[in-house]
C-alpha positions in Angstrom: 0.0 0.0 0.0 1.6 3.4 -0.9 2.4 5.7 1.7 -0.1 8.9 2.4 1.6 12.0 0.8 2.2 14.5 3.2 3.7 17.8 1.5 4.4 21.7 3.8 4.2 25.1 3.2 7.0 26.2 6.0 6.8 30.3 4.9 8.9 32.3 7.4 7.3 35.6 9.0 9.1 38.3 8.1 7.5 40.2 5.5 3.9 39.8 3.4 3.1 36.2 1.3 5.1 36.7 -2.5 3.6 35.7 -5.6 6.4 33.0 -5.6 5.8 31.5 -2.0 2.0 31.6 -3.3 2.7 30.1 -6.1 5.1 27.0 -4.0 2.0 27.0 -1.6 -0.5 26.4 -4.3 1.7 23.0 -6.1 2.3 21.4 -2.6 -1.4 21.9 -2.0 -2.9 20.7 -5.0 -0.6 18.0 -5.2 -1.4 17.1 -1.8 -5.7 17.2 -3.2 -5.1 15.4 -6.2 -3.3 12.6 -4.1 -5.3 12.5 -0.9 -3.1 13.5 1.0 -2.1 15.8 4.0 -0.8 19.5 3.6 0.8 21.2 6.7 1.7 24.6 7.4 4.7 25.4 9.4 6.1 28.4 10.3 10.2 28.8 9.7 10.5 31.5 12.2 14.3 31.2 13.4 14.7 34.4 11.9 14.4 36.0 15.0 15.6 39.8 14.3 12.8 39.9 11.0 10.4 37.4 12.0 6.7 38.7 13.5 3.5 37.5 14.5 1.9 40.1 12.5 3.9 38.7 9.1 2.6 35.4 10.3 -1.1 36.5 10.3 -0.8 38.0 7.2 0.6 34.9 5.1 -2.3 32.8 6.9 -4.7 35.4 5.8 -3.4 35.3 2.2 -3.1 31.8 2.4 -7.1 31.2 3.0 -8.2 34.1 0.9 -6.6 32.2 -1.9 -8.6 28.8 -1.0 -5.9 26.9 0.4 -6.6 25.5 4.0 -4.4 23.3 5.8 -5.6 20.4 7.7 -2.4 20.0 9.8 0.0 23.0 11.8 -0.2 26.3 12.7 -4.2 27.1 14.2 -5.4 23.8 13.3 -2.8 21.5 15.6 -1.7 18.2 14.3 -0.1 15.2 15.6 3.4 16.6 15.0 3.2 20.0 16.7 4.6 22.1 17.2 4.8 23.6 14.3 6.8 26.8 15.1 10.5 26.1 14.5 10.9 28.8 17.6 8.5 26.1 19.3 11.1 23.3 18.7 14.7 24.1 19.5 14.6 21.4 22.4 13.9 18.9 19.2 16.6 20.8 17.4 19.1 20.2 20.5 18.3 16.4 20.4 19.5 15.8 16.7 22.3 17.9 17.3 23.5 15.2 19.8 23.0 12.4 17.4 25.1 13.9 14.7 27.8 15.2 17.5 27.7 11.6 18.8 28.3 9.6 15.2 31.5 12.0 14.1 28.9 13.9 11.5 29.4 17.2 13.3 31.7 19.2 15.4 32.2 22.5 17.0 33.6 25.1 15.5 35.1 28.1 17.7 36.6 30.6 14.2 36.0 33.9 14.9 34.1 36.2 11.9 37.5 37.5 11.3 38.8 34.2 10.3 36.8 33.1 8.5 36.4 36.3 6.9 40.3 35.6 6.1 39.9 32.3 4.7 37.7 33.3 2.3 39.8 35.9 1.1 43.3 33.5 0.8 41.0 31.6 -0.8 39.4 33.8 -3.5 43.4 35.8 -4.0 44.4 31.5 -4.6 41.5 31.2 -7.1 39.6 28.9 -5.2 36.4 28.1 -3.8 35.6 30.0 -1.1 34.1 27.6 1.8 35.0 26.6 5.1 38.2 24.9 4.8 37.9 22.3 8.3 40.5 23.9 10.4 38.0 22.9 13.8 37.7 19.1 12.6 39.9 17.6 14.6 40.2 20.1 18.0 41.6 18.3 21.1 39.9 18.3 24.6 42.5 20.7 25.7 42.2 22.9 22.6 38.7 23.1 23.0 38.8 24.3 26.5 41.2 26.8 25.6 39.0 28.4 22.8 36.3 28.6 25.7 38.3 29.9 28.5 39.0 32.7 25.5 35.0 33.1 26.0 34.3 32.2 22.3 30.9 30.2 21.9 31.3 27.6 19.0 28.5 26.9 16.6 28.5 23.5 14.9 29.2 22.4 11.7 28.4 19.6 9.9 31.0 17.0 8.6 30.9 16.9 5.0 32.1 13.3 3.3 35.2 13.8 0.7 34.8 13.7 -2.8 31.0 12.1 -2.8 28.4 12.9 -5.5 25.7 13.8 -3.9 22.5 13.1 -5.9 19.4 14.4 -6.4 16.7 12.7 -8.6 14.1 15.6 -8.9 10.4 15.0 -10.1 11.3 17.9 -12.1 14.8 18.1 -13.1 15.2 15.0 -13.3 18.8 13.4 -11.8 21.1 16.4 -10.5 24.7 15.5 -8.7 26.5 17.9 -6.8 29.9 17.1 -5.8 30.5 17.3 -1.9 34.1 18.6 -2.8 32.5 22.1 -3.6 30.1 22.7 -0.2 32.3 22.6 2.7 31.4 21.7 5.9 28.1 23.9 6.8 26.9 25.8 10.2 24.1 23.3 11.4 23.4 25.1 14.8 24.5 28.8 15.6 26.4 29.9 18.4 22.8 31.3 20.2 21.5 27.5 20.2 19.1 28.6 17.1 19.9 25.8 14.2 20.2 27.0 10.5 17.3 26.7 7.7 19.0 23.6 6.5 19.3 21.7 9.3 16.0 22.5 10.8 14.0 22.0 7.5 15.4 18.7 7.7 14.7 17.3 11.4 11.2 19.3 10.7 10.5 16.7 7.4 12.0 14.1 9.2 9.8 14.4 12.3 6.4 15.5 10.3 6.5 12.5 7.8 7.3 14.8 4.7 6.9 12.4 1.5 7.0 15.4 -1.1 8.8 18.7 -1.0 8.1 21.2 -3.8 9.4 24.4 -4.0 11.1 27.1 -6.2 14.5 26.3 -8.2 16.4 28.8 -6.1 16.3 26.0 -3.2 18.1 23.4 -5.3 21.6 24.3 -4.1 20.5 23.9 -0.4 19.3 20.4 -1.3 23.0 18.6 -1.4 23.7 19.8 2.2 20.0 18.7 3.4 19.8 15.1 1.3 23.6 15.0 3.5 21.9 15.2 6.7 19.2 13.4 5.9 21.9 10.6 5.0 23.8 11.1 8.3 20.7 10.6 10.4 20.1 7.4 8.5 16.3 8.7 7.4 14.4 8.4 4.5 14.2 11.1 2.1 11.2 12.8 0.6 11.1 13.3 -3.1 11.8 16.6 -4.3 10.5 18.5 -6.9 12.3 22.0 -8.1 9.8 24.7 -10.1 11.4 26.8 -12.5 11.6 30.5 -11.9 9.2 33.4 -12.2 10.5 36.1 -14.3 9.4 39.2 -15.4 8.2 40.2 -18.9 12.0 41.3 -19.5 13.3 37.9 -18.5 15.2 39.0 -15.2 14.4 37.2 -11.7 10.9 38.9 -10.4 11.1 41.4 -8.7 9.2 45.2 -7.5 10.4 46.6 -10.7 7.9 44.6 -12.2 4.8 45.8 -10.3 3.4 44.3 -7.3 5.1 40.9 -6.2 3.2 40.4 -2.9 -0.4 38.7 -2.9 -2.0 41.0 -0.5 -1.6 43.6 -3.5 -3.5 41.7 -5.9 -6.2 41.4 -3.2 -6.1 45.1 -2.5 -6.5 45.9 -6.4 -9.7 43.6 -6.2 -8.2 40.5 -8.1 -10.3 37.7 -7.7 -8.6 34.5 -5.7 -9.9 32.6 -8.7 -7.9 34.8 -11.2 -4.6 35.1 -9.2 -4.8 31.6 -8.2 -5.6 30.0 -12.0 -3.1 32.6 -13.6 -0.3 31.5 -10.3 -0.6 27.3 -11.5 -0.2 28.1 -15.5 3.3 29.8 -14.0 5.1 26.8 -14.8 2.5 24.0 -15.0 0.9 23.2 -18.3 -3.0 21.4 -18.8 -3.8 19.1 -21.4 -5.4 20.4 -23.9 -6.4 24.4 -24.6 -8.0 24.8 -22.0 -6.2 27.6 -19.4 -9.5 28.3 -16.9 -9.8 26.6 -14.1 -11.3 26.7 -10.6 -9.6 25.6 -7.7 -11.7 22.4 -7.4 -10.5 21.8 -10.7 -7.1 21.9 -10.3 -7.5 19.9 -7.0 -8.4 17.4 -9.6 -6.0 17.7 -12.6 -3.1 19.1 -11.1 0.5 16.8 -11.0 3.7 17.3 -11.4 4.1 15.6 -14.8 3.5 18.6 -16.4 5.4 20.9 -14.8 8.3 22.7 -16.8 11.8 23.2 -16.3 12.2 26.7 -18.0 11.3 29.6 -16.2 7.8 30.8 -16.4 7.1 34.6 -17.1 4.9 37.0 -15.2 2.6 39.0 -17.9 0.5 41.0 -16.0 -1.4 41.5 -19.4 -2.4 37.3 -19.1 -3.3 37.6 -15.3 -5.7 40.8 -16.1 -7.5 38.5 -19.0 -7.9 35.5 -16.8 -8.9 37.6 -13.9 -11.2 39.4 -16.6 -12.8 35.8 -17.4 -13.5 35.1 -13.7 -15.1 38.1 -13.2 -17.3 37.4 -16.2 -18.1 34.1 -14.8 -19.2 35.5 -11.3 -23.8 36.1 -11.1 -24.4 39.8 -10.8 -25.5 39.3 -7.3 -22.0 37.9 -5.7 -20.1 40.9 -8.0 -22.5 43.5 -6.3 -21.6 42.1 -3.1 -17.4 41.9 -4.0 -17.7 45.1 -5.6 -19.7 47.5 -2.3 -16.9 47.9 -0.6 -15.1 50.4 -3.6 -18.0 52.3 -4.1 -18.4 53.2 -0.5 -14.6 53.7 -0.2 -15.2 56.2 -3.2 -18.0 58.1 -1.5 -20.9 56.4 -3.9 -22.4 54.8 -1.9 -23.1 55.4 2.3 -23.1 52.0 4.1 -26.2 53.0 6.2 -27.5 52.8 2.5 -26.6 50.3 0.9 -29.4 47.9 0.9 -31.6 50.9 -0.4 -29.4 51.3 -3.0 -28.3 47.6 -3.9 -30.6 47.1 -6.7 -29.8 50.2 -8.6 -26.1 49.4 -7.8 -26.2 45.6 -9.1 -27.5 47.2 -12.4 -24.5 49.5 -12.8 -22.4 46.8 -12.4 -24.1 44.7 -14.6 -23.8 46.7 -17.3 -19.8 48.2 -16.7 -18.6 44.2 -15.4 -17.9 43.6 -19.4 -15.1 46.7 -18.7 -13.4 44.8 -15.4 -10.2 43.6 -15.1 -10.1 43.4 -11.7 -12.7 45.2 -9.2 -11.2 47.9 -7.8 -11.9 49.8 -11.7 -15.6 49.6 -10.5 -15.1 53.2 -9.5 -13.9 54.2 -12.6 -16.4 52.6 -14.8 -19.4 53.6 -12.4 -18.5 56.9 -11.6 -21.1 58.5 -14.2 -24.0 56.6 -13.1 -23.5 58.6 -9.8 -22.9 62.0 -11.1 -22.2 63.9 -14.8 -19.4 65.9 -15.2 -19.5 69.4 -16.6 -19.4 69.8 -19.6 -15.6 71.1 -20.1 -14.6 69.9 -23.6 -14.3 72.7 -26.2 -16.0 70.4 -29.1 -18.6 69.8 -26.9 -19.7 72.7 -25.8 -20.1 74.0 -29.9 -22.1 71.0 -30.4 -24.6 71.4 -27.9 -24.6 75.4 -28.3 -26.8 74.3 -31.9 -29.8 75.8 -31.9 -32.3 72.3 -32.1 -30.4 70.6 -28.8 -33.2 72.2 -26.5 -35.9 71.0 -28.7 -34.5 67.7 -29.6 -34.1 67.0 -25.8 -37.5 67.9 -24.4 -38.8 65.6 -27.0 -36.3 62.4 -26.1 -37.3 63.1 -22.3 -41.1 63.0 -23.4 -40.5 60.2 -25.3 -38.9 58.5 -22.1 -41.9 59.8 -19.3 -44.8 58.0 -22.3 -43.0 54.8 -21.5 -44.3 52.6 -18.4 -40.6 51.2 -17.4 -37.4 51.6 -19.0 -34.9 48.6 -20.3 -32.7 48.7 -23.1 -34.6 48.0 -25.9 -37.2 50.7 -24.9 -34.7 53.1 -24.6 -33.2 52.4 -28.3 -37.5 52.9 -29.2 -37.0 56.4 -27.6 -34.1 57.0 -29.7 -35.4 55.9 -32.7 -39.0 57.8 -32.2 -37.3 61.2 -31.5 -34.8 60.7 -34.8 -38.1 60.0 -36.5 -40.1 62.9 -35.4 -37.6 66.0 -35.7 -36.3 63.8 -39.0 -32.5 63.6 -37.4 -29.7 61.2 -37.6 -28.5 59.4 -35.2 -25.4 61.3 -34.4 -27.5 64.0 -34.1 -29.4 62.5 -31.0 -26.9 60.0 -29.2 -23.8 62.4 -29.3 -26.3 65.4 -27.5 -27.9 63.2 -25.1 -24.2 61.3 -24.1 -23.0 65.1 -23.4 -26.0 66.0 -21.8 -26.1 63.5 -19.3 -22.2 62.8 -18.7 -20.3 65.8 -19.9 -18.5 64.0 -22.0 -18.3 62.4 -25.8 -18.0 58.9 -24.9 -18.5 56.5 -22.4 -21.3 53.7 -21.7 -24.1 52.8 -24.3 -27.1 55.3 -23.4 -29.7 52.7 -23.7 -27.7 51.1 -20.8 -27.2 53.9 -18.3 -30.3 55.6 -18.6 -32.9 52.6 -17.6 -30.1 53.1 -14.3 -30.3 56.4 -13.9 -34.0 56.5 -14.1 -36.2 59.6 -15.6 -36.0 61.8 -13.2 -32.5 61.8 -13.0 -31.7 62.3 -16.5 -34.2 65.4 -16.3 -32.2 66.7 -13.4 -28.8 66.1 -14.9 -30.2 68.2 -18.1 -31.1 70.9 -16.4 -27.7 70.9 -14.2 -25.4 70.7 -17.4 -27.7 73.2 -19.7 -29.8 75.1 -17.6 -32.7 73.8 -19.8 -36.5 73.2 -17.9 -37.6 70.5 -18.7 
């Protein structure tokens, strides 16, 4: 019977969740879906200068906004716990002993300064630079006399001579690394507080860890980890290393290219549905043409068979259009809703007033959803079906000043007060019945009437924004922008 899967997401706390950890979090959690199996979130928070609490609630938050929920670590416990790394450190302390005990790690007293040295003889000798073992073999005596100095070792691990390390990646394929070129590594720091890659490794160790997949910047800390893991005598998860996300010029992503953290996107009303679809095509192919998906979907058809070496590029242009889809794909009554809290934010709309207003509102955004790329342009695209601007344009202004506008006007409003309700198509018969009567084109009616009511020369379809606005509105906004009683 094949073992239950059990991938992590172990983010550390010190800044907001990045489009690249969301996009790590996403592949371990839908490979963990499609597989039935377990997905854990820890918290790598041995960063103790940068790490917060308040980094850490912000990555959970961004975390279930985007759908993914864990069902083991942080909030929702786990037979593992903790799952803090800051929780751990007695855990930490008991591994340390086992590789101190079986010659695969000693303590190491160099000062910054000399090692600071070493590196330096060693780049002026044009080699490597790395630690060079000069701590390997202390004496008892020596030892003391580094302490009775007052320096406080950390510990290193003992890396084997001259031994390929490899690494058969779901992704990549087989990698080797030789162990001549890592030098022996800093496993626990002088202040008792391990390094990321010896406390990733006791944490996968200890929490069952069957798959890791993360970005390709984390392949050259896999040789030192697969080391340990070796040294412990423990089994090691597979690994699978996703290409880069670059920007639109091909360099590493990065601010330059616009917003890189997720709570950005959520700000800018992207829909989790966009950012998440648009985060698993960054590097992960379907079958077939098809490149929208919900997350249930994915759940589904997600696996790591069809995920690509070669760095995937961020085009914002792409996310807007998929984002654009999803927005299409939402029922006028759940857009309302997503879409309330930028209209009141812009002064449109009062919350004591809101469920007065809703209907009128889920029309306007009926009709402007077909101009959304994300929701925070609500306010844009609404804005004239709270309020007309003056009329400011030069060309404009000559076009209205003709002497049949007034006329032509009061006989398009009366055309609108005959009619029991207004909808699109009676709207149009308004048009069409005051072009007949005062034997006018169309230009000659829409282009006054789009002025009249908006102040400007383009913008939503008439038939559309006045069955909004309402009668009595476009009456008032005639008289505002022309002085005309109507």
């Amino acid at each position: 019977m094949m073992e239950k899967v059990r991938l992590r997401f172990a983010p550390s706390p010190t800044g907001p969740l990045h489009i690249g950890g969301a996009r790590s979090a996403l592949f371990n959690y839908l490979y963990a879906k499609k597989h039935g199996g377990d997905f854990i979130l820890r918290i790598e928070d041995t960063d103790l200068e940068r790490s917060s609490r308040e980094s850490e609630e912000d990555i959970k938050a961004a975390l279930r906004w985007v759908g993914i929920h864990w069902n083991e670590g942080v909030d929702a416990g786990g037979a593992y716990g903790p799952y803090r790394q800051t929780e751990r450190l007695p855990l930490y302390q008991e591994y340390i002993e086992k590789l101190m005990q079986s010659g695969h790690a000693y303590r190491c007293y160099c000062s910054p300064d000399e090692l600071e040295a070493m590196r330096e003889e060693q780049k002026q000798n044009s080699e490597m630079p790395r630690y060079d073992g000069r701590c390997r073999h202390l004496s008892a005596a020596e030892e003391d006399g580094y302490r009775a100095e007052g320096r406080k070792p950390v510990i290193r691990f003992r890396v084997p001579d001259d031994q390929d390390v490899i690494i058969d990646d779901l992704v990549r394929g087989r990698v080797s690394f030789d162990s001549a070129g890592i030098g022996d590594f800093v496993i626990l720091k002088s202040d008792g507080i391990p390094t990321y890659n010896f406390a990733v490794v006791i944490d996968d160790i200890t929490m069952h860890i069957t798959h890791v997949i993360r970005g390709e910047e984390h392949l050259s800390n896999t040789p030192r980890q697969i080391l340990i893991y070796e040294a412990l005598q423990a089994e090691k998860p597979c690994f699978a290393h996703v290409s880069l996300i670059l920007g639109k010029d091909k360099s590493k992503m990065s601010k330059r290219h616009g917003s890189t953290s997720v709570v950005n996107y959520m700000d800018a009303g992207f829909l989790p549905e966009g950012l998440v679809n648009f985060l698993v095509l960054l590097g992960w192919s379907p079958e077939g043409e098809e490149e929208l998906f919900s997350l249930e979907e994915l759940e589904k058809r997600f696996d790591l068979d069809r995920v690509a070496k070669n760095p995937a590029v961020f085009d914002e242009d792409k996310l807007n259009w998929i984002n654009h889809q999803h927005i299409q794909r939402k029922d006028d009554d759940e857009l309302t809703r997503l879409c309330l809290p930028y209209l009141i934010s812009a002064g449109y709309l009062q919350e004591n007033t809101v469920a007065a207003d809703y209907d009128r509102v889920k029309k306007i955004v009926s009709v402007v959803k077909t101009g959304l790329d994300h929701l925070s342009q609500i306010t844009e695209k609404a804005e004239l079906f709270f309020a007309s601007r003056k009329i400011e344009d030069e060309e404009a202004s000559e076009l209205m000043a003709k002497d049949y506008i007034p006329g032509m006007l009061k006989r398009f409003v009366r055309a609108l007060e005959e009619k029991e309700a207004l909808d699109p198509i009676v709207v149009k018969a308004c048009f069409s019945e005051t072009m007949k009567d005062l034997d006018l084109k169309g230009k000659q009616v829409f282009m006054p009437v789009r002025i009249a009511l908006t102040g400007l020369m383009s913008g939503p379809e008439m038939h559309e924004l006045i069955p909004v606005l309402g009668v009595r509105e476009v009456k008032q906004r005639i008289s505002q922008n022309l002085g005309l009683e109507l």
